[in-house]
N, C-alpha and C positions, 0 to 999 in steps of 0.2 A: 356402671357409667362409662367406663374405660374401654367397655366392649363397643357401647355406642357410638360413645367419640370416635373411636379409630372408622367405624363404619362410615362416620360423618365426611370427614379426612378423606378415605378411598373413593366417597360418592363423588364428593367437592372436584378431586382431582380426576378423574373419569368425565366428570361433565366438560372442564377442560378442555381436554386432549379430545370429546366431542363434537367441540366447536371448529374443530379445524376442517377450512373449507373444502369440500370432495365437489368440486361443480365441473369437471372438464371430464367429457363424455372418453370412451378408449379411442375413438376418431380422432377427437382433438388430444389426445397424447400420443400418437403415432403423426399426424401433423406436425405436431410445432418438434419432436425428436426426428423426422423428414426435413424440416424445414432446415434445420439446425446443422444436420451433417450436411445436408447440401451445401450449403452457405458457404462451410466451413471450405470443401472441397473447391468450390470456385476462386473464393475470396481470400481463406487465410494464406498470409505470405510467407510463412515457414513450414508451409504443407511439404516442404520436402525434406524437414527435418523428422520425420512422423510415419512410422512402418503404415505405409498405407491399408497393407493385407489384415493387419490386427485393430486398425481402426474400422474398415469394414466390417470385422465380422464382430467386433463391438457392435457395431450398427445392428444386425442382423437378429443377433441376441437379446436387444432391448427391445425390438418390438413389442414380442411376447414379454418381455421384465417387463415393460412399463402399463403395461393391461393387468397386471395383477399388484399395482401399488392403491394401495387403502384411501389413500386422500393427496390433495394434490401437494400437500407439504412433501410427502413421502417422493413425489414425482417429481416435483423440482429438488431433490437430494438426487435423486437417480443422473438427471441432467446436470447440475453440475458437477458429479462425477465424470461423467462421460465428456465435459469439455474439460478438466481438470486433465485428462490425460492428454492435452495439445502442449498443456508447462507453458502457459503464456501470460504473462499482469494484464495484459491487452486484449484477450480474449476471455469473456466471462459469462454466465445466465445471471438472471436477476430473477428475484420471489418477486408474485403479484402483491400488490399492494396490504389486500388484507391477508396475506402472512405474515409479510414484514411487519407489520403494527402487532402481531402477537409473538414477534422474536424479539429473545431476551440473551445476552451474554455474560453480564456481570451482575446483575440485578437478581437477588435472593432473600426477599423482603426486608428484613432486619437487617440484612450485610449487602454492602456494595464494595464486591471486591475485582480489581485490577491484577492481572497478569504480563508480565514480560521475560521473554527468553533472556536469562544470563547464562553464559555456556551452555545452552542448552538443556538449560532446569527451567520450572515453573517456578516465578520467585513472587511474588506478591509485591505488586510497587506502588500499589493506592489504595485507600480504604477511607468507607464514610467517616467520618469524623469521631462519633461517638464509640466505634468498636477499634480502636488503633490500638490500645491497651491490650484488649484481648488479643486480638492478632496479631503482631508489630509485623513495622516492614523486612522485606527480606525472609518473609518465614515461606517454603519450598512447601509445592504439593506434592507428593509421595505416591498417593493410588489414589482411583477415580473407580469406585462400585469393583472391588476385586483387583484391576488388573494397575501395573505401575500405572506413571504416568505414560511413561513412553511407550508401553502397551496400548493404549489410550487414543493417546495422538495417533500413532500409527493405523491403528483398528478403524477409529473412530471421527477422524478429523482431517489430518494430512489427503486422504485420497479426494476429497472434497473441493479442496481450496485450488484453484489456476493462479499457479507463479513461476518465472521464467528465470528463479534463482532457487536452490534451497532455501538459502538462507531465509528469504522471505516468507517463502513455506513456512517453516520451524517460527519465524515469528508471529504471523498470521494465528499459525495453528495453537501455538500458547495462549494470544490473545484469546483465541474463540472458543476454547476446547470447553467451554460448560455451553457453548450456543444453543438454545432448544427451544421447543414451545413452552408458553407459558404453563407449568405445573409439572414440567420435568425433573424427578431429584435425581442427586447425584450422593454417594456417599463416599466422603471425601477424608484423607487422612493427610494430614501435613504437617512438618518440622520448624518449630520457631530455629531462629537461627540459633540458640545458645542451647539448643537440641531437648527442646519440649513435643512430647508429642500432643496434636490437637486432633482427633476423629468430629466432625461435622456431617451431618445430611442438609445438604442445603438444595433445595427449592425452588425454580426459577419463579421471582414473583417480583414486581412491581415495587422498588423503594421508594416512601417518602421525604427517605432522608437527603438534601442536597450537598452538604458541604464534608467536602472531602480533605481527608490529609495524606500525601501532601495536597494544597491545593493545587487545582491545573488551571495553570497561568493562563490569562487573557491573553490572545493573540490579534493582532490587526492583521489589516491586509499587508504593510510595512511597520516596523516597532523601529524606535532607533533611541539611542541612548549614550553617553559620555561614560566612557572608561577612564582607567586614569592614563596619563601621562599623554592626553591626547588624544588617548585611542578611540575612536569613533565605532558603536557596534549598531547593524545595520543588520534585520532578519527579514529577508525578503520574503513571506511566507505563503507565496501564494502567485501565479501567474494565469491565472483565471478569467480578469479582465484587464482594461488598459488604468485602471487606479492605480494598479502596483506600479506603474509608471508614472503617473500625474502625480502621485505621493511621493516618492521619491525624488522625484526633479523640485518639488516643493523644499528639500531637506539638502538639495546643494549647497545651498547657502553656508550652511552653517556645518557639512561636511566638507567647507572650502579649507578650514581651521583646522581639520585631523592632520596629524602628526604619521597616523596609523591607521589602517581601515581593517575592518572583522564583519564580513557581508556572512550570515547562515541561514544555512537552504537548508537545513535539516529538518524541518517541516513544509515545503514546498514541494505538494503532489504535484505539480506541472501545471498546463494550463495550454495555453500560446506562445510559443518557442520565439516569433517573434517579439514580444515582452521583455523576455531576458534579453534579446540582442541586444533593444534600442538601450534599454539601463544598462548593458557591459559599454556600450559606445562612451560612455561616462569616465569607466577606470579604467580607459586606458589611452597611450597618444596613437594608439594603430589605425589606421583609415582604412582596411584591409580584414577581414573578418572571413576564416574559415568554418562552415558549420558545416555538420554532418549529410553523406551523400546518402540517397534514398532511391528505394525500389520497390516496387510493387509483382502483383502478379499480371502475368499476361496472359491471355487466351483467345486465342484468334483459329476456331476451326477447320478453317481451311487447310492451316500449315499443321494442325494435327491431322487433318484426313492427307496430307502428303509426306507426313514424316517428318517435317521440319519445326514440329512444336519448339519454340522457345519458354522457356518457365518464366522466366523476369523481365520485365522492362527497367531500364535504367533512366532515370529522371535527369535533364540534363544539367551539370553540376558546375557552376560558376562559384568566384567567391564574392563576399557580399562586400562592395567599396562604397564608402560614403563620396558623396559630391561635395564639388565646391560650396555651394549651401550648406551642407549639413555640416563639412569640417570648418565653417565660420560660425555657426550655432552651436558647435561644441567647444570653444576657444578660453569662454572663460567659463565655463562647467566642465571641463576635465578633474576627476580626482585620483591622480597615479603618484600614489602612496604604498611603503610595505603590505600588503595586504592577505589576510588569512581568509578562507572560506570553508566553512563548518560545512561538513556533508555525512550523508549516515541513510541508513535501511530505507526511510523516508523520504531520501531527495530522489523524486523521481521527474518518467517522462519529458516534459520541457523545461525542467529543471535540469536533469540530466543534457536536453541540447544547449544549458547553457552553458555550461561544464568543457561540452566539445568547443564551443567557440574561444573559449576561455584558456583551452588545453597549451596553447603555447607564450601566456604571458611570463612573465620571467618573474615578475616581483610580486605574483600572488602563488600562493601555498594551497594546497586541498587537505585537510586535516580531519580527522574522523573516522570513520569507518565506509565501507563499501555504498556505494549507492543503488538504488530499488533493483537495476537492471529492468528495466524495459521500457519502453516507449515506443510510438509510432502513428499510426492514424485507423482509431476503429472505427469499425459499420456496423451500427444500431440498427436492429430490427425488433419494433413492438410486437409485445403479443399480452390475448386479453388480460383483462383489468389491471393494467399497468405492469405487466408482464416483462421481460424482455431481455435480449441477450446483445452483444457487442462480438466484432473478428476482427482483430488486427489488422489489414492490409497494406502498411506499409511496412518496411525495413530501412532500420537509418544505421550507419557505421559511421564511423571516423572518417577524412577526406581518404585517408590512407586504405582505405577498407577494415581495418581493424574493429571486431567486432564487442562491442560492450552489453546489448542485449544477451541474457543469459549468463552473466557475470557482473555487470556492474561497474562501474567508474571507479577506480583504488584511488585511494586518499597517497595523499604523497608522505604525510605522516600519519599512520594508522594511531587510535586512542578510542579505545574501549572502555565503555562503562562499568565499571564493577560492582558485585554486589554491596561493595562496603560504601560506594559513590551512592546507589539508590539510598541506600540506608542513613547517609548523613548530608541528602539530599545534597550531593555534589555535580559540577558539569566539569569533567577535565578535558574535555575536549573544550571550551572555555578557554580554563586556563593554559594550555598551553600553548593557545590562540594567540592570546596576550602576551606570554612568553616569547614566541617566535615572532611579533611583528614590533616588539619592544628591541629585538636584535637589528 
């Protein structure tokens, strides 16, 4: 009977991994990997941070790679590797549609388990609700089918992911490091923290289960809440559309009575860089507003067929001054108060430009850890069945030129989460929020 089963098992999972869709002809994959580097070469705006001669003969070499990948899951790994070597958040591919619906990363039938880099370990920071006992949080994965973890990522994950920092690499890639089609195992070994060992084969497959511990908190477009002594906490988490706005000017009222303000963007992927401005226009009495100077690329062949190619265009860069209207409609909605502002791996893009605009107020604090590093303006191009890729094309710095793409905005007080914080579901960047605006 055990013989059979196990046949049942290896059928089951073979039909699987037979379902993955093989529909793009070798035409259409020498195409859309043409399309892709061309683009790159007109379009992306840090093409000159980028050994040109080895990204060519990348090119050269996929040809023939991309004509011998089995199905087109296989062929968009191929392609996002080969954009992952441009190191850009801003520059990506995207799976067709029906791949994405059969990609799984934390989902292993019975287990829904959560990963986050702490120093650079896989540590486990969420699990479905019903297995917390057997797993607890905090417990580290060790090896993944043989090789460490860091064997792992390395081998099998990191070359994959486009990001314009490590750090975010190294996050990304913890998060996703089981990513795979559905009925992919993995045979997994890992350490509870009080040094149990647990060996697991775990399965990529569809959980029923929803409720998770810890739970993950409900987020709005704006959340705002009464701390003590005054303190006013305000988590902008989002700049998406103009609600983050409308919501917020909605909550002047009652941020007219803070004592202390704690604004955090540690979940705000960006959005519309103007969004953050008009809300900074709030906390502060400045009528004068510097935001980041931008470039793009240039190509005009004329002055390449003369020798006079220029790389950059320089956009021209004023600072941004409210008028007499707008500095009599900010009169009685100013709130410039002590004020802290939470930032971390997660505040990115137009969050990050609102960081630049913000960079020389005096009585707010950046607290937290580094932010996403990258921002700018992509150019989407579709390709079939919802297909598609994005290239950077702008470049924004500081007025000063100082560059934060590829490093990140620094917190003015750095506060890193520790394992012992996941583990007794603490926020100390939080606390010491309150701390420093309570001074």
């Amino acid at each position: 009977m055990k013989k059979y089963l196990s046949i049942l098992i290896i059928f089951c999972v073979n039909l699987t991994f037979a379902q993955i869709p093989n529909e793009l002809s070798n035409e259409d994959k020498i195409f859309i990997l043409s399309k892709f580097w061309q683009e790159v070469n007109y379009n992306f705006v840090y093409l000159d941070k980028v050994d040109k001669s080895e990204w060519d003969e990348m090119y050269r070499d996929l040809i023939s790679k991309v004509q011998t990948t089995e199905n087109d899951y296989e062929y968009y790994k191929v392609l996002m590797k080969f954009c992952a070597y441009l190191k850009d958040g801003h520059t990506n591919v995207y799976y067709p549609k029906n791949i994405r619906d059969s990609i799984l990363g934390n989902n292993f039938g019975e287990y829904r388990l959560f990963f986050s880099n702490i120093d650079g370990k896989a540590i486990l920071t969420r699990i479905n609700d019903s297995k917390k006992s057997k797993i607890p949080i905090g417990t580290e994965v060790l090896k993944i089918n043989g090789l460490t973890t860091r064997e792992h990522l390395e081998k099998n994950v990191f070359p994959y992911i486009s990001s314009s920092t490590d750090y975010i690499r190294e996050d990304l890639g913890i998060q996703d490091m089981f990513e795979g089609y559905v009925g992919t195992s993995y045979d997994v070994v890992m350490q509870t923290p009080n040094g149990k060992s647990i060996t697991l084969k775990l399965t990529l497959s569809k959980t029923k289960e929803r409720n998770l511990f810890p739970p993950i908190e409900e987020r709005n477009v704006v959340d705002f809440k009464w701390l003590e002594n005054n303190t006013a906490y305000v988590a902008l988490n989002s700049f998406s559309d103009w609600t983050a706005s409308s919501e917020f000017n909605e909550k002047i009222p009652e941020l007219k009575k803070a004592k202390a303000l704690i604004i955090d963007l540690r979940n705000n992927g960006g959005g519309n860089s103007r969004i953050g401005k008009v809300i900074l226009h709030h906390l502060t009495n400045d009528t004068i507003f510097y935001g980041s100077k931008s470039q793009s690329r240039l190509h005009i062949p004329t002055l390449k067929a003369w020798g006079q190619e220029k790389y950059y265009h320089d956009f021209p860069y004023s600072a941004d001054t409210l008028g007499k209207g707008d500095r009599n409609l900010l009169k009685t909605s100013r709130i410039v108060v002590p004020t802290a502002i939470l930032i971390g791996h997660n505040t990115a893009s137009a969050a990050e430009d609102f960081l630049i605009y913000a960079d020389n107020q005096k009585h707010m604090t950046k607290i937290g850890e580094n932010t996403y590093g990258s921002t700018g303006q992509p150019l989407f191009f579709e390709l079939p069945n919802g297909a598609g890729f994005r290239i950077c094309t702008k470049k924004d710095t500081y007025p000063d030129g100082r560059e934060f793409v590829g490093y990140g905005i620094k917190p003015d007080i750095e506060i890193k989460k520790t394992l012992t914080d996941y583990i007794e579901n603490k926020d100390p960047a939080l606390e010491k929020a309150i701390e420093i605006v309570r001074k």
